[in-house]
C-alpha positions as CSV (number, residue, x, y, z in Angstrom):
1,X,-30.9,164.7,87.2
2,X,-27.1,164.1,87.7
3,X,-26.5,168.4,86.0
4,X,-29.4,169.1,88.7
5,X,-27.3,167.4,91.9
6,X,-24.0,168.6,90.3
7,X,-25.5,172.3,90.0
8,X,-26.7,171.8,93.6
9,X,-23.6,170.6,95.4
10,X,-21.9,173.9,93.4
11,X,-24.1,176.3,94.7
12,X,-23.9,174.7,98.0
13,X,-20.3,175.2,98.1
14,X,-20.4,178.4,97.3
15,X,-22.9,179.6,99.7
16,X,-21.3,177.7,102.8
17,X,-24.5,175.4,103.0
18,X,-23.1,172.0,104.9
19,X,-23.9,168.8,102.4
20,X,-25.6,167.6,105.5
21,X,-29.2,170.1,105.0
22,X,-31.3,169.4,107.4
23,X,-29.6,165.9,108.3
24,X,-28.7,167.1,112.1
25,X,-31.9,168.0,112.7
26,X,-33.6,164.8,111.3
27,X,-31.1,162.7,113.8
28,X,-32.4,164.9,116.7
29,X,-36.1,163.6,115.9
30,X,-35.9,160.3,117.5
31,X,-34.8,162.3,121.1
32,X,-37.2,164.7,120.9
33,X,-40.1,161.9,120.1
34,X,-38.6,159.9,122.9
35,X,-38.6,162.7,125.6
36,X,-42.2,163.4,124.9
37,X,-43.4,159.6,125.2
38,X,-41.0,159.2,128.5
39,X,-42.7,162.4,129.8
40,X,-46.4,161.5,128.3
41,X,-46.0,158.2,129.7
42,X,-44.5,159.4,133.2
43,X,-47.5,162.0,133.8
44,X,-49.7,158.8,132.9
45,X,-48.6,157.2,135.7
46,X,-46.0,155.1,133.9
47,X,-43.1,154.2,135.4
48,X,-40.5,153.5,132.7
49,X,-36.9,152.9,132.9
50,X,-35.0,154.7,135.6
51,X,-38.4,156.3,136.2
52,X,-39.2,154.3,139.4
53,X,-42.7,154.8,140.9
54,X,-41.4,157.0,143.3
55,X,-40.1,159.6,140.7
56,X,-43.7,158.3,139.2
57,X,-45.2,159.6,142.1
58,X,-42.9,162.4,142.6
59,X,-43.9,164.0,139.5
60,X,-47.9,163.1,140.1
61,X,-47.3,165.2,143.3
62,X,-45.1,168.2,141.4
63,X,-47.2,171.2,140.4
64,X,-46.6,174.7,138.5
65,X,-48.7,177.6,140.2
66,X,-50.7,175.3,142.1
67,X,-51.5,173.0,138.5
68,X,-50.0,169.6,138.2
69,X,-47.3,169.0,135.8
70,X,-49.0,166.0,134.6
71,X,-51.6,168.1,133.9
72,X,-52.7,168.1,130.1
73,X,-54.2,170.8,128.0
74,X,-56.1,174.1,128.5
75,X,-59.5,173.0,129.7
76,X,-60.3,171.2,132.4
77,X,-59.1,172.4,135.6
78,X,-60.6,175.8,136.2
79,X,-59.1,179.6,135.4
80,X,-55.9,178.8,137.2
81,X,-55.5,175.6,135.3
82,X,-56.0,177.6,132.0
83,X,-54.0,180.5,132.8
84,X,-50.9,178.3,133.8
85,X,-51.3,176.1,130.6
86,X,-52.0,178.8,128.3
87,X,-49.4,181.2,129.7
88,X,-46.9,178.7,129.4
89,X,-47.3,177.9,126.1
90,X,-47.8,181.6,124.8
91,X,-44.0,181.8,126.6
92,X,-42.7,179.0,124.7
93,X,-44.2,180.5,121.5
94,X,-43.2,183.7,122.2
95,X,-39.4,182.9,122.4
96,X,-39.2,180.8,119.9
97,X,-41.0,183.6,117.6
98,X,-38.6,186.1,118.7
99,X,-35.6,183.7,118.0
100,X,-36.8,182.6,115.1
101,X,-37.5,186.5,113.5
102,X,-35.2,188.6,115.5
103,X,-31.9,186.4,116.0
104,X,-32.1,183.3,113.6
105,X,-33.7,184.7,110.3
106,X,-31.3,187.7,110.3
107,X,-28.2,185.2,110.2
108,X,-29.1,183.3,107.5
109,X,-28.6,183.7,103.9
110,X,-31.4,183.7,101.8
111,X,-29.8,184.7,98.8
112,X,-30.4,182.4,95.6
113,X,-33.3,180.6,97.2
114,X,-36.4,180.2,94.9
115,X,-38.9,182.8,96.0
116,X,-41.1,179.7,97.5
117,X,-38.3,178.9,99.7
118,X,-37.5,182.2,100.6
119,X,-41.8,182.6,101.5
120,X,-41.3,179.5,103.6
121,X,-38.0,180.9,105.7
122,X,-40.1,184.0,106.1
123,X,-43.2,182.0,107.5
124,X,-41.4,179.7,109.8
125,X,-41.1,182.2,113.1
126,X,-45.0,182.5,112.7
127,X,-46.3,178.8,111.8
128,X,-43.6,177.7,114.8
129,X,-45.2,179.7,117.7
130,X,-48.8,178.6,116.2
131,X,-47.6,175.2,116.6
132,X,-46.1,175.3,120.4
133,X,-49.5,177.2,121.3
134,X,-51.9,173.9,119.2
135,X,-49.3,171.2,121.1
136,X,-49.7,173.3,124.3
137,X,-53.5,172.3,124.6
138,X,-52.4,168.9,124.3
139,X,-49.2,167.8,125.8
140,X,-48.4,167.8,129.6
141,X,-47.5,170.8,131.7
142,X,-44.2,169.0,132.3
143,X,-43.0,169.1,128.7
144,X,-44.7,172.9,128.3
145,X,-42.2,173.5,131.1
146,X,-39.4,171.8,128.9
147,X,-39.7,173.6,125.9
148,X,-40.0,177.5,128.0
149,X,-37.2,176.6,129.4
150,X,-35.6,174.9,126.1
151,X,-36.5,178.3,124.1
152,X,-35.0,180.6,127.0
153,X,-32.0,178.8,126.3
154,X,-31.9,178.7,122.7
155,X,-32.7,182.2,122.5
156,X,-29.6,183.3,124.3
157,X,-27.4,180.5,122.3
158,X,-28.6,182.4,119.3
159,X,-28.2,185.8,120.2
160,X,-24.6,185.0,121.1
161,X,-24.1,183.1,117.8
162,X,-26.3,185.9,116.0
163,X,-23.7,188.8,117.6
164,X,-20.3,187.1,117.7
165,X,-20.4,184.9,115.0
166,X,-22.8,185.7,112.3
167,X,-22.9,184.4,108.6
168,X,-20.9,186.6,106.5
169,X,-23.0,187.7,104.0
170,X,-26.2,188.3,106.0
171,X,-27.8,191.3,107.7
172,X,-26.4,190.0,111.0
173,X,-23.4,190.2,109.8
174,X,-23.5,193.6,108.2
175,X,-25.3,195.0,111.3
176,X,-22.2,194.0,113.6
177,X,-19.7,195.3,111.0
């Protein structure tokens, strides 16, 4: 175990790959989870925190295209209610898909991954956007506007990352050289 973990930090170093992995994105969990309660919890009708039950109200009263951001999954509230939900979430999946496979996956190194791994990297634009459009039939309009507007930004944060400072050694790199 201790030649596995010395091998590994080696090969980390010589990639580039931060001894944190995927330790950033682990300490973001707790935020995430915490926005979705406050929001799942405000469109219930909760007032929480500096949520007063006017802002309650507020967002009771708030609507998308006529649909109420409080509003939960596809079914339920006629063909507008559908087409708002479902349109929003195809967004969110969309632009995360086309991050994920056009700006992220291009500047990162797959090189010396175990073919599983490498499978897996490959899979992740597709099983993302499959999972914004399940959590889309189930999670308030409110955070569904969240996360379109969340991926329009990280798509742009990428491409600028992706264009003016890629990872040397990957095809985003060698396609700006």
């Amino acid at each position: 175990m201790r030649q596995f973990m010395e091998e590994r930090r080696r090969i980390s170093a010589e990639h580039g790959v931060s001894r944190l992995g995927c330790l950033p994105t682990l300490i973001q969990l707790p935020i995430w989870l915490s926005l979705y309660h406050l929001l799942a919890d405000v469109a219930g009708g909760a007032s929480i925190g500096a949520m007063t039950p006017e802002l309650v109200a507020s967002l009771g009263a708030a609507t998308l295209l006529g649909v109420p951001l409080a509003e939960r999954g596809y079914l339920g509230g006629g063909a507008t209610h559908l087409a708002v939900v479902a349109g929003m979430a195809a967004t969110a999946a969309a632009l995360s898909y086309v991050t994920q496979k056009y700006l992220v996956a291009p500047n990162t190194s797959i090189e010396g991954l175990p073919e599983a791994m490498a499978r897996v990297q490959h899979l992740m634009p597709a099983l993302s956007a499959l999972g914004l459009i399940v959590a889309g039939g189930v999670v308030p309009l409110a955070l569904l506007t969240y996360w379109v507007c969340n991926s329009a930004w990280t798509m742009g944060q990428s491409a600028v990352i992706s264009h003016w400072f890629p990872t040397p050694g990957t095809p985003a790199a060698n396609r700006n050289h």
